[in-house]
C-alpha positions as CSV (number, residue, x, y, z in Angstrom):
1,X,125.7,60.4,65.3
2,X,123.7,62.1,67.8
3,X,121.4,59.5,68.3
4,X,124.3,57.0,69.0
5,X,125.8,59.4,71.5
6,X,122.6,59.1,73.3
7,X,122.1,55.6,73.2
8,X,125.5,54.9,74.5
9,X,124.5,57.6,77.5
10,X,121.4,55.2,78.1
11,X,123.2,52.4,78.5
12,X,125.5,53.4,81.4
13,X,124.6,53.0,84.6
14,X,122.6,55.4,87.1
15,X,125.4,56.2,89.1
16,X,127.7,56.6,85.8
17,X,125.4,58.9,84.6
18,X,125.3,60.9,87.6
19,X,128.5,61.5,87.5
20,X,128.7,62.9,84.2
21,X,126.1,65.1,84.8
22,X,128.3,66.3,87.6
23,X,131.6,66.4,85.3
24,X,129.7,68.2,82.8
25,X,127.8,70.6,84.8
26,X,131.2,71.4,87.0
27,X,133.1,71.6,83.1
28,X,131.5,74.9,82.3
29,X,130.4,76.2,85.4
30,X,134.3,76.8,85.6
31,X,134.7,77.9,82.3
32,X,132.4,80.1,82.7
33,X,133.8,81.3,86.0
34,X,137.6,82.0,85.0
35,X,137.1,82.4,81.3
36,X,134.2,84.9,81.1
37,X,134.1,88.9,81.9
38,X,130.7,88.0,83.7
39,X,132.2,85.1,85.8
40,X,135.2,87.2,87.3
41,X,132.9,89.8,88.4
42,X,130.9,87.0,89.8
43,X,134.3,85.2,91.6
44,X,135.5,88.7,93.1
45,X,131.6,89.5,94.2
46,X,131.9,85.9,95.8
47,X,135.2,86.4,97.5
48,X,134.4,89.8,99.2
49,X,131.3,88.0,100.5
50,X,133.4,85.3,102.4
51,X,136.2,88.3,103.3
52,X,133.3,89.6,105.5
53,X,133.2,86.3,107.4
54,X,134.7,83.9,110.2
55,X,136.8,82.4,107.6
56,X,138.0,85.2,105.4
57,X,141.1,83.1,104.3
58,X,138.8,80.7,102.2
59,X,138.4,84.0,99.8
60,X,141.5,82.3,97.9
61,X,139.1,79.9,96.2
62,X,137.5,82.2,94.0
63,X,140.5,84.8,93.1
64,X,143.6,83.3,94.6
65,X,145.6,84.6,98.0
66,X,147.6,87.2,96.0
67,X,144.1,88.9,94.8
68,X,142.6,88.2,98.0
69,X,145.2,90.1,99.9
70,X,144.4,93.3,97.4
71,X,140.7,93.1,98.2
72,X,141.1,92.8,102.1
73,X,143.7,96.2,101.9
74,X,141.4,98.1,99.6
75,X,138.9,97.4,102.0
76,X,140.7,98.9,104.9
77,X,142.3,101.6,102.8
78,X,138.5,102.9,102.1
79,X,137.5,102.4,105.8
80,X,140.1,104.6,107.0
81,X,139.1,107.2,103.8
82,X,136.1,107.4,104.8
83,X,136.4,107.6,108.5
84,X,138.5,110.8,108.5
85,X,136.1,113.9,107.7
86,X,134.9,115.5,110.9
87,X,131.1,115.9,111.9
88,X,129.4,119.0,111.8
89,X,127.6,118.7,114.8
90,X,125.6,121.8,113.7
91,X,124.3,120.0,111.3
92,X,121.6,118.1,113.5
93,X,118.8,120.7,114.8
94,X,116.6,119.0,117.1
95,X,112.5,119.6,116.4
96,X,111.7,121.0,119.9
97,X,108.4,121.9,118.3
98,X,107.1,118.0,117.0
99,X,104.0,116.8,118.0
100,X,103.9,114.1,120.8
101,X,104.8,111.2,119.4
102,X,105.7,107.3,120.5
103,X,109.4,106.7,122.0
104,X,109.7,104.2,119.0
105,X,108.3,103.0,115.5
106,X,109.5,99.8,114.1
107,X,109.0,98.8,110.4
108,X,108.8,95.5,108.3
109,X,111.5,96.4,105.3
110,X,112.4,94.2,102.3
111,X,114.8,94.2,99.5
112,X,115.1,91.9,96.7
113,X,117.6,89.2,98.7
114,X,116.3,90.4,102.0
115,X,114.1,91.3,104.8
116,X,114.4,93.1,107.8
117,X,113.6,95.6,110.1
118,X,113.9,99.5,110.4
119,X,113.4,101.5,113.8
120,X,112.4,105.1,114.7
121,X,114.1,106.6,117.7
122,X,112.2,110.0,118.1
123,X,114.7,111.2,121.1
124,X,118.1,110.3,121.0
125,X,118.8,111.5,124.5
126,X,117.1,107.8,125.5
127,X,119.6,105.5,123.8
128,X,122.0,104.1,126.2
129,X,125.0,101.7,125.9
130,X,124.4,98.7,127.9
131,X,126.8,95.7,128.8
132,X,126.5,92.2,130.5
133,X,125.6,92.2,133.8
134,X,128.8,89.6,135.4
135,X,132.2,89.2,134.5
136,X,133.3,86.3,132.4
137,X,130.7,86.5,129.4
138,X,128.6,88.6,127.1
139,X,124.6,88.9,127.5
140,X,121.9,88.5,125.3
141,X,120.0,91.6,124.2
142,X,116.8,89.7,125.3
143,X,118.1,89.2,128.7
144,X,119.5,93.0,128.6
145,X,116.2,94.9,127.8
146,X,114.3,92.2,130.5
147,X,117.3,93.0,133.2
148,X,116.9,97.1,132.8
149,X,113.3,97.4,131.2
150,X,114.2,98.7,128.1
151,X,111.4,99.4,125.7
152,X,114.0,98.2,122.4
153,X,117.8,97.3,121.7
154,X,119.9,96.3,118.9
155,X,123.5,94.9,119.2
156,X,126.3,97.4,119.7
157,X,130.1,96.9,119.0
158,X,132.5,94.2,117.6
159,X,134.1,91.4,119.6
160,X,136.8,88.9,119.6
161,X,135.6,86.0,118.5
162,X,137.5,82.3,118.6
163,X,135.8,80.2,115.9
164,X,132.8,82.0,115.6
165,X,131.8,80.4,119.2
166,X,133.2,83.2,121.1
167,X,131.5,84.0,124.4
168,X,130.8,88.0,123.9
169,X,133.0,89.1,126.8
170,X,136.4,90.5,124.7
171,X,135.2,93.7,123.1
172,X,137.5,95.3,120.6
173,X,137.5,99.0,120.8
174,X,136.0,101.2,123.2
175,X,132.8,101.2,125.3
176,X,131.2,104.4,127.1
177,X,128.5,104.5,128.8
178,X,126.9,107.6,130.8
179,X,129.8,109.5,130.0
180,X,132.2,107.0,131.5
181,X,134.6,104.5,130.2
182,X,134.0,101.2,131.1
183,X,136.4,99.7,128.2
184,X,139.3,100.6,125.6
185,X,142.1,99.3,124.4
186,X,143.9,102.0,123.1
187,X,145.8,105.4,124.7
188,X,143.4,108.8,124.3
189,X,145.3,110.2,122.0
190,X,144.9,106.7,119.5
191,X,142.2,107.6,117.0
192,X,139.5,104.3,117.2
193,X,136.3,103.9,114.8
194,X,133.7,105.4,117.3
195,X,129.9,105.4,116.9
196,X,128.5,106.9,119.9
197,X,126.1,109.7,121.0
198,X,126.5,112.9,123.1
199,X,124.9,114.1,126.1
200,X,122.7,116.1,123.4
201,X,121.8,113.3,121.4
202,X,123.7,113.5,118.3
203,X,124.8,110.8,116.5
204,X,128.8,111.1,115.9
205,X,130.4,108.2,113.5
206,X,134.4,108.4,112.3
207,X,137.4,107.8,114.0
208,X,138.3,109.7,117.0
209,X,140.3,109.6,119.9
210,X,139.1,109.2,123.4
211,X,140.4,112.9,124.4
212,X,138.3,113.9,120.8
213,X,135.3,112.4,122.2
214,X,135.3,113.3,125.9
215,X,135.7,117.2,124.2
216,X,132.8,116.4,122.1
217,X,130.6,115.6,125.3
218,X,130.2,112.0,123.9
219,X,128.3,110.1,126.5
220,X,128.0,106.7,125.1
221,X,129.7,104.8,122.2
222,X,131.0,101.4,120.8
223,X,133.5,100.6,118.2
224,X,132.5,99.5,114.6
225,X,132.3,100.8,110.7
226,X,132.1,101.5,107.9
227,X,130.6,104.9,107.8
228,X,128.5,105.3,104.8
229,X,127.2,109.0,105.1
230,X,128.9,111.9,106.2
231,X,127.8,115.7,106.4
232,X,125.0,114.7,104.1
233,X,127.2,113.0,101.4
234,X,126.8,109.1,100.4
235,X,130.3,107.5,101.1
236,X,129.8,104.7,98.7
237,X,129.3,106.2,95.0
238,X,130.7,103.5,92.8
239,X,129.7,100.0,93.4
240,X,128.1,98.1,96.0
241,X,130.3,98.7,99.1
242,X,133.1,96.0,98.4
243,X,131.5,93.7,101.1
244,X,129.3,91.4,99.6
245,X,125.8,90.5,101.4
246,X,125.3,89.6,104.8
247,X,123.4,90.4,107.8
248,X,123.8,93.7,108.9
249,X,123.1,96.3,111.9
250,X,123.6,99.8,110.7
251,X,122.3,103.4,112.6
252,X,122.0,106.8,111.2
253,X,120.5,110.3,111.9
254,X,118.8,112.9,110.7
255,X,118.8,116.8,110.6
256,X,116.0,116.7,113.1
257,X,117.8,114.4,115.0
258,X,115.9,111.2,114.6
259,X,117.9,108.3,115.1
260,X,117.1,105.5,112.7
261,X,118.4,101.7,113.3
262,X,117.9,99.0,111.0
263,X,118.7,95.0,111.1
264,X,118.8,92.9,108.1
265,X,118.8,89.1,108.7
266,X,121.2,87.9,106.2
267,X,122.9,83.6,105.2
268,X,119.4,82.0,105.4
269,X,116.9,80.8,102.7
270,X,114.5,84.0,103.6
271,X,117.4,86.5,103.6
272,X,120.6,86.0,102.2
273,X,121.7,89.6,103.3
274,X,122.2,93.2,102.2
275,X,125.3,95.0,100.2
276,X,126.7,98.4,102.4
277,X,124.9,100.7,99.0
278,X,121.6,99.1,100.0
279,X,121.6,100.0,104.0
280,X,123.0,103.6,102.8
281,X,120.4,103.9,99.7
282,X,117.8,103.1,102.8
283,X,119.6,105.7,104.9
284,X,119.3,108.2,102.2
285,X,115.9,107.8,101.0
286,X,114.9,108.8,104.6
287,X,116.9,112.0,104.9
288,X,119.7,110.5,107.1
289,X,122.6,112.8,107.1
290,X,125.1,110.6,109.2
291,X,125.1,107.0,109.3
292,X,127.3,104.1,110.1
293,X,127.5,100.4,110.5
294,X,127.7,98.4,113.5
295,X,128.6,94.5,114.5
296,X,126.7,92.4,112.1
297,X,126.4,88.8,110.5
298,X,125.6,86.5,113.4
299,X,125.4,89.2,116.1
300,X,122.8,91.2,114.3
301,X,119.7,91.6,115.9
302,X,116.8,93.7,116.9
303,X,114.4,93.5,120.1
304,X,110.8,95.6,120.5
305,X,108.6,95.0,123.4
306,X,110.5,92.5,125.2
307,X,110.4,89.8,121.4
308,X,113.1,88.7,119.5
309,X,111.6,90.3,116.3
310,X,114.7,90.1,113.4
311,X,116.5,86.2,113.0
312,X,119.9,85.9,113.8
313,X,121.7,83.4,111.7
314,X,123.9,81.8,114.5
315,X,122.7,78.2,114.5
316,X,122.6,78.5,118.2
317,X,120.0,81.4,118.1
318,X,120.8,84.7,119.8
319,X,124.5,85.4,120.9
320,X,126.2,86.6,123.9
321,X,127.3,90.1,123.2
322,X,129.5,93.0,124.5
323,X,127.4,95.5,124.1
324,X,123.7,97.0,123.0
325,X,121.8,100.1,122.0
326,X,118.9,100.2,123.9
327,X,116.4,102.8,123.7
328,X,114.7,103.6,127.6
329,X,111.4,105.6,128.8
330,X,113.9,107.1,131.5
331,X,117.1,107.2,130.4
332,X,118.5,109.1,133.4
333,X,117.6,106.2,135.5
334,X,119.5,103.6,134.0
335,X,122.8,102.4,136.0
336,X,125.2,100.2,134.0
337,X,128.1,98.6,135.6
338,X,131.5,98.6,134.6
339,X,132.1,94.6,134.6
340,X,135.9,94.7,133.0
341,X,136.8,97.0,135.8
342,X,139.9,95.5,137.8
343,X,140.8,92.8,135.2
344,X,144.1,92.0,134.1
345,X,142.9,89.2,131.6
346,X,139.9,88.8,129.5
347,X,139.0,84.9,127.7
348,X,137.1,85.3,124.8
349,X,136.2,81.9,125.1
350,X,136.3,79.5,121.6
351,X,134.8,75.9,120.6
352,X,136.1,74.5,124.2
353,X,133.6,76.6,126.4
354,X,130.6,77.5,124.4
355,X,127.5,75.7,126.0
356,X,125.5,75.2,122.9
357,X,128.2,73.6,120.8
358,X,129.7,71.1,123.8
359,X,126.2,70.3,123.9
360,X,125.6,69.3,120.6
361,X,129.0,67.7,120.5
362,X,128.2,65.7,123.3
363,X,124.8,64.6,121.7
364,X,127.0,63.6,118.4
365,X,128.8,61.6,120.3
366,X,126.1,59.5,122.6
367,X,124.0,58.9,119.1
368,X,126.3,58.4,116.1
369,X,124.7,58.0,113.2
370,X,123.7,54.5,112.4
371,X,125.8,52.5,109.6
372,X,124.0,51.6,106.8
373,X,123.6,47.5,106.0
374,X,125.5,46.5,103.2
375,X,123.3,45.1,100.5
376,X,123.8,41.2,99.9
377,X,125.5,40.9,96.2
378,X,123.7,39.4,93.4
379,X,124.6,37.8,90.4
380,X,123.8,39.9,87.2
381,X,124.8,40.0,83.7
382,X,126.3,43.7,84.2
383,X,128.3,44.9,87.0
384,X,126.5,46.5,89.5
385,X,125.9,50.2,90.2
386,X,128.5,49.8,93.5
387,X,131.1,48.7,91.0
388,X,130.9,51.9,89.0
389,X,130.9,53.3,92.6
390,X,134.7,51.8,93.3
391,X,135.6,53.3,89.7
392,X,134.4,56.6,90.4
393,X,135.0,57.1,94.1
394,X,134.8,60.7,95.7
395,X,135.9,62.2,98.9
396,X,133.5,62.8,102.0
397,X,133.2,66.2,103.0
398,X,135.1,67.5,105.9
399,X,133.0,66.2,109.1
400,X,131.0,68.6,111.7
401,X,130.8,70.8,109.0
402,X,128.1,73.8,108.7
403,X,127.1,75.9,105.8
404,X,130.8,75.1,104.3
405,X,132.5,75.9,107.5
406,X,134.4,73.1,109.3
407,X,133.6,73.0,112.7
408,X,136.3,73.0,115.2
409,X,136.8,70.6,117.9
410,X,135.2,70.8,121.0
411,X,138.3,70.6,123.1
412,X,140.2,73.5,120.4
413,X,141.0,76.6,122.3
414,X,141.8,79.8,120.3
415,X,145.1,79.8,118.6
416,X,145.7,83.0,120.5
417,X,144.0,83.9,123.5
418,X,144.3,87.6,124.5
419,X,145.4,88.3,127.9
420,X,145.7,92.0,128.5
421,X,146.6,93.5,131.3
422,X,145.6,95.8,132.5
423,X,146.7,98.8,135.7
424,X,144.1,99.9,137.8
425,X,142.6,103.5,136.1
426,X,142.0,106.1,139.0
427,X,138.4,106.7,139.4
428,X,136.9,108.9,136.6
429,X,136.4,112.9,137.5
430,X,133.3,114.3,138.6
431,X,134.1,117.2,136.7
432,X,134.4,115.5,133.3
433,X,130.5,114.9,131.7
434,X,131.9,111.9,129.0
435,X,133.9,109.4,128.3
436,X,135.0,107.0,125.9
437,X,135.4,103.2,124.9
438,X,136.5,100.8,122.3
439,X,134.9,97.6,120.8
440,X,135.0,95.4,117.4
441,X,134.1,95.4,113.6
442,X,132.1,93.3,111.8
443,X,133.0,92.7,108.2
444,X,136.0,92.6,105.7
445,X,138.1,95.2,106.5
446,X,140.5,96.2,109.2
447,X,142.7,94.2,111.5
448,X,141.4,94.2,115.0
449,X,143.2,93.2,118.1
450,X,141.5,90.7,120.4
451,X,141.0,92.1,123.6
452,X,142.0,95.4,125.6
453,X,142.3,96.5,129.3
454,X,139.6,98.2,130.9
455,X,139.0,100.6,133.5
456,X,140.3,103.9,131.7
457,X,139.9,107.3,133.7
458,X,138.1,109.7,132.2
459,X,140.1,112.3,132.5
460,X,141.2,113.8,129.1
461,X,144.2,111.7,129.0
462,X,142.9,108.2,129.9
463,X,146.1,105.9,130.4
464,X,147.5,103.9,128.4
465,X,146.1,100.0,128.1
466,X,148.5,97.3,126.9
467,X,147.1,95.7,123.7
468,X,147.5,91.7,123.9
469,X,148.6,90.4,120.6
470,X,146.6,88.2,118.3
471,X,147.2,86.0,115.2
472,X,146.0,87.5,112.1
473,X,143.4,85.4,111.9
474,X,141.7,86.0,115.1
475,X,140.0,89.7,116.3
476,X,137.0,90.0,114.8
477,X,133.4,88.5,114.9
478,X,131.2,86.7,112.3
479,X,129.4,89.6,111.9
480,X,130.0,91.1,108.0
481,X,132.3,93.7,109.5
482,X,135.7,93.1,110.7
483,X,136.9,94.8,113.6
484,X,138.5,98.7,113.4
485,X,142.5,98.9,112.9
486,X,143.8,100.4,116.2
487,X,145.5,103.0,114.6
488,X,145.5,105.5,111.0
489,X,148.2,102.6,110.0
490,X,146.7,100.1,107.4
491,X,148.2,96.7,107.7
492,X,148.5,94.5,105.1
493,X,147.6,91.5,107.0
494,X,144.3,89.9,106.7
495,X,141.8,88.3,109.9
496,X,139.0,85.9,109.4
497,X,135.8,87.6,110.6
């Protein structure tokens, strides 16, 4: 019987054969998928992955939208659990007493699905905030540490982010820098995820208000999370985080106040990315007592020494960003310019005005691919593999598509492009020593709103900036973290990050 079976197999065709390998192959992969303990862990692990990307929607695949929807508001419900215990800012005693040492140390680290890098900031106190340099788009870091001759930078806050081809220049959140508020798009008394430092150097990561942080002497912050250590205690003790692998940029402290940042590269054949536990496991293992995430996936990246030393996994290399950490020899020197101050609306740009991807649209289109000739028919006793081909036609793939993404058009603007507006702050107080900003989130959680007004005083009661409203699908960047709610309120609705 067996034999028979087998015989009858050889006889078919190549391409017959090929696809019942296929049919077979796809037969019980899915069983084994929907009808197995093992394969629902596997479909849920699967769909928190793709939650902490551009196209969170596509989660349905693996667990359906109903199931999808629960997974994207436990995600946010933890977020906001987790962001709401208070720092103990006596916690961090600074080692006076330590031995000279270098400004930085940066490490080669590698996990079993990843590699990247870890850096030692001996002095907080030289870690500044930086933004672009012009109105109308985000910088690279490269081009930042070059501009102000930073020693090293990693990538800062979240973003809005139209089809993952945004151009850097919408932050969501708030951004300080030097103790002034060059961005936010909330009111001070609206509690925003923060992670920022203070004129001191201590690292503080929750969710504060502006007035909160200007109190607190915070001199410099972004928006992003999850925090994953608070006080000394690991946030994440069940599990893996709930976010899946990707690239991530994460920064945490410790009692002696070292600041400690670390990159993984993440959706490439070298890395495929790191779960929340690993970075906080990392965090941990090296005494950190507060740590936190900032924007990852595409934006992630880390710069030593003027090099490009981590690989971003944007196709188009490094992106244009908000925002950077950069670590300085003097600190006190560095100027940065509030470029959002005096706008009344912010394009985050999209697939109709990013360089790279007109470009390679336009080169599509001067040098489609050639057809192939159609082979001249021959007789033959059996039919021929093409007529097995017309029986068992299947569907192209979706075209201009990328890593199972479906490129948008080149001429596709955002399906909501923020516009706030924003009034003209007074000019900040030279009796207040901080101030306070907003900015985005980078994997599967939260509901960001795409842009804000800048120009906030910094007075302890910074006006209030309208919020431009955004499709739920749009606020957040491909980075593995999606952007911070704007308020304690938890949304059910979902955003593709």
């Amino acid at each position: 019987m067996g034999s028979s079976i087998l015989e009858h197999f050889r006889n078919y065709s190549w391409l017959k054969r090929t696809f019942l390998v296929i049919a077979v192959c796809a037969f019980l992969s899915s069983s084994f998928l929907f009808l197995t303990p093992p394969g629902a862990y596997i479909r849920e692990y699967l769909a928190k992955t793709v939650i902490t990307t551009q196209h969170r929607d596509w989660a349905w695949i693996f667990v359906g939208a109903e199931r999808r929807d629960q997974l994207v508001l436990e995600m946010q419900n933890l977020t906001e659990i987790n962001s709401v215990e208070k720092q103990d800012l006596r916690a961090v005693q600074f080692n006076k007493n330590r031995s000279t040492e270098s400004l930085v140390k940066v490490e080669d680290i590698s996990g079993q699905f990843w590699k990247g890098k870890k850096m030692y900031v001996y002095d907080p106190r030289t870690i500044r905030v930086v933004v672009p340099a012009k109105q109308g788009e985000g910088e690279r870091i490269t081009s930042m540490v070059e501009r102000t001759g930073a020693v090293a930078g990693v990538n800062g806050g979240g973003f809005n982010d139209p089809d993952g081809l945004g151009n850097g220049f919408a932050p969501i959140g708030a951004i300080m820098s030097g103790g002034e508020i060059l961005y936010t798009d909330q009111e001070g008394s609206v509690p925003q995820h923060i992670v920022g430092f203070t004129k001191e150097g201590t690292l503080i990561i929750g969710k504060y208000t502006i007035d909160e942080l200007l109190k607190l002497g915070v001199t410099d912050a972004v928006s992003f999370y999850p925090r994953v250590i608070a006080n000394g205690k690991p946030l994440i003790t069940s599990g893996d985080g709930g976010w899946g692998r990707a690239p991530r940029t994460a920064v945490g402290q410790k009692a002696d106040g070292t600041v400690i940042f670390i990159v993984i590269d993440g959706r490439q054949t070298h890395s495929v990315g790191a779960t929340l536990k690993e970075v906080q496991d990392m965090f941990l293992a090296d005494g950190v007592i507060n740590a936190g995430f900032l924007d990852g996936g595409a934006s992630s990246e880390m710069v030593y020494n003027d090099e490009l030393i981590t690989k971003p996994s944007s196709r188009y290399g490094e992106r244009r960003l908000p925002s950077a950490f950069l670590v300085f020899d003097h600190p006190d020197q560095v100027k940065v310019k509030n470029v959002w101050e005096g706008l009344k609306t912010i394009d985050p740009g999209g697939a109709y005005d990013h360089p790279e991807f007109l470009k390679e649209q336009a080169n599509k289109k001067a040098n489609p691919p050639k057809a192939t000739a159609t082979p001249k028919s021959t007789t033959s006793t059996k039919p021929e593999s093409s007529t097995e081909a017309g029986k068992n036609g299947t569907s192209n793939p979706p075209s201009g598509s990328d890593n199972g993404t479906v490129k948008p058009s080149p001429s596709a603007k955002p399906e909501t492009s923020p516009t706030p507006s924003t009034k003209p702050s007074p000019s900040p107080s030279t009796g207040t020593g901080s101030g306070t900003g907003t900015g985005n989130a980078g994997t599967g959680s939260g509901t960001g709103t795409g842009s804000s007004s800048p120009g906030a005083s910094t007075s302890s009661k910074p006006s209030p900036t309208p919020t431009p409203s955004t499709s739920p699908n749009q606020g957040q960047t491909n980075t593995g973290i999606s952007a911070p709610p704007p308020s304690t309120t938890v949304a059910p609705t979902t955003k593709t990050n």
